[in-house]
N, C-alpha and C positions, 0 to 999 in steps of 0.2 A: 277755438279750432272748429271745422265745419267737418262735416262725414259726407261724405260721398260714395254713395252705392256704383255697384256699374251690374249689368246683366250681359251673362259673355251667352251663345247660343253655337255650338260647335256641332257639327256632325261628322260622327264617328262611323265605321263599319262596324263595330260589334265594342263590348262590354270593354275588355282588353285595349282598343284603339281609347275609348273613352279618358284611361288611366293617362294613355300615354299625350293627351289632349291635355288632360289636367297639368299633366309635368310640365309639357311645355308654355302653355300658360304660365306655370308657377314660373317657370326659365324666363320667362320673355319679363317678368315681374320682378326677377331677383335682385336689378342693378341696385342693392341697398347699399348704406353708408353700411358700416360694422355695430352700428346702433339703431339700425333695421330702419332708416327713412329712406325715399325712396330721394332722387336728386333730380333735378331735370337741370337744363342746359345753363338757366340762373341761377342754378344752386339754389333755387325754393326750395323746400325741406315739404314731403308730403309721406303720411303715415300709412302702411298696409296692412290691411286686417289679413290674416287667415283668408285662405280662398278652399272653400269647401264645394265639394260639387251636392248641386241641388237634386237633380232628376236625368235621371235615363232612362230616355226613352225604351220599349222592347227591340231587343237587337235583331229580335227575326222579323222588324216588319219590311225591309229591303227585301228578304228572301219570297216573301210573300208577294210584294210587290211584283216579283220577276218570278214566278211560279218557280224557286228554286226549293226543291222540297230537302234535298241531303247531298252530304260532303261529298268532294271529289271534284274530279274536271272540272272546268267551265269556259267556255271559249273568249276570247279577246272580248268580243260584241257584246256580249251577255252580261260582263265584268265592267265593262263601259256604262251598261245601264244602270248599273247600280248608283255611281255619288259622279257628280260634276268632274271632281278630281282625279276619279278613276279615268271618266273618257279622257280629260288633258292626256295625262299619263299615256294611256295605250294611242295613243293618237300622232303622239310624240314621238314613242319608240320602235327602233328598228324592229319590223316581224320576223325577229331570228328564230323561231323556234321555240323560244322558250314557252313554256305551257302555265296555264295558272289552274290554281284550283284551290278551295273550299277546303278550311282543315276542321277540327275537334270541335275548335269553339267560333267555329263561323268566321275566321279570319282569312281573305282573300292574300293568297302568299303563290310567289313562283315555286315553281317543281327544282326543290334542291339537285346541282347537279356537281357534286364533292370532286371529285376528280378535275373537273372542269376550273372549279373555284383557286383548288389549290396548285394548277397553270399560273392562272396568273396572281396568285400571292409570289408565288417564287419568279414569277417575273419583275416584278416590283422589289424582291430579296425582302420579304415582309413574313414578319411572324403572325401579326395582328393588324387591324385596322387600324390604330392607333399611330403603328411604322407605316404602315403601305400611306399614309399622307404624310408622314415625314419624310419619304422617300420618293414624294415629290410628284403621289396621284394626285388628280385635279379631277372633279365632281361632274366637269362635264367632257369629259372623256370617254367614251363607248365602250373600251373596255374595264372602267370602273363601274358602269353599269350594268355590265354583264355579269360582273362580281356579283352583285350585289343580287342579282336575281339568279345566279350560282348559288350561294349560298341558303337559296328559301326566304329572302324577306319579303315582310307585307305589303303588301302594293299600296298601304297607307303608310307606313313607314316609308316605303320609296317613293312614295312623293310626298313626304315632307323632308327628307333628305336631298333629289334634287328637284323638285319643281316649288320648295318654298322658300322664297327670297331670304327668308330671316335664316337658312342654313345655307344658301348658294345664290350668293346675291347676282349672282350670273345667268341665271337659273332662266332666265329666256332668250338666253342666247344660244340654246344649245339645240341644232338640229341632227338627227341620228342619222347617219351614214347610209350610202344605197350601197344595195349590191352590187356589182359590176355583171 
């Protein structure tokens, strides 16, 4: 049997995104047999070691980079400059308002707006995220999006929810609605 190394190089917004980079690596890694080999499309049989993460980088050298010295606000533009993914992301989406801003541990999240959220949960008759897509939301939807940055999530988590193919394999078909 042969070993094979691989070296993955991800960039993260902060410590926290890092974790959630690991997961999903380990996700995108898991298609195991139930005797833990990995299968490919001839059914070759290949072994996975543990995936442990090596090194992270300082999480504040982006803040640094963009003369962001502490938490709160931060404009569209600013938020853009930070990771390649970010600009996608704001570049892509409708300028409805929604604000972003810099929380505790340096993670780039929308300005939760709870009231707003739970509109359209009950519009969808959804208790949880789990019903609101059994009840027949679809990822590239504008008001799933708006959810979604209702609720305060990461603008790395939002764009690996929908601007990354391996969770919305639609994921470039979606352009965000103008205002009239």
């Amino acid at each position: 049997m042969k070993h094979i190394t691989f070296e993955v190089e991800i960039d993260v917004a902060d410590d926290a995104s890092a974790t959630g980079a690991l997961d999903s690596l380990r996700t995108a890694l898991s298609f195991l047999d139930d005797e833990g080999h990995l299968m490919d499309e001839d059914f070759t049989e290949y072994s996975v070691a543990d995936i442990v993460m090596v090194d992270i980088s300082d999480s504040n050298d982006w803040r640094k980079s963009q003369s962001i010295t502490e938490d709160g606000p931060i404009s569209w533009e600013d938020a853009g400059k930070i990771a390649a993914d970010y600009e996608l992301v704001l570049s892509r989406e409708e300028k409805d308002g929604h604000e972003l801003y810099i929380d505790e541990h340096d993670t780039l999240r929308w300005v939760e707006h709870p009231i707003r959220a739970q509109e359209i949960m009950d519009s969808f008759r959804a208790k949880d995220m789990n019903e609101l897509f059994m009840n027949g939301a679809d990822k590239n939807d504008p008001i799933v999006r708006e959810l979604y940055k209702c609720i305060g999530y990461s603008l790395c988590g939002f764009w690996e929810i929908f601007y990354w193919e391996v969770n919305n394999e639609r994921a470039n078909e979606y352009v965000a609605p103008t205002k009239d």
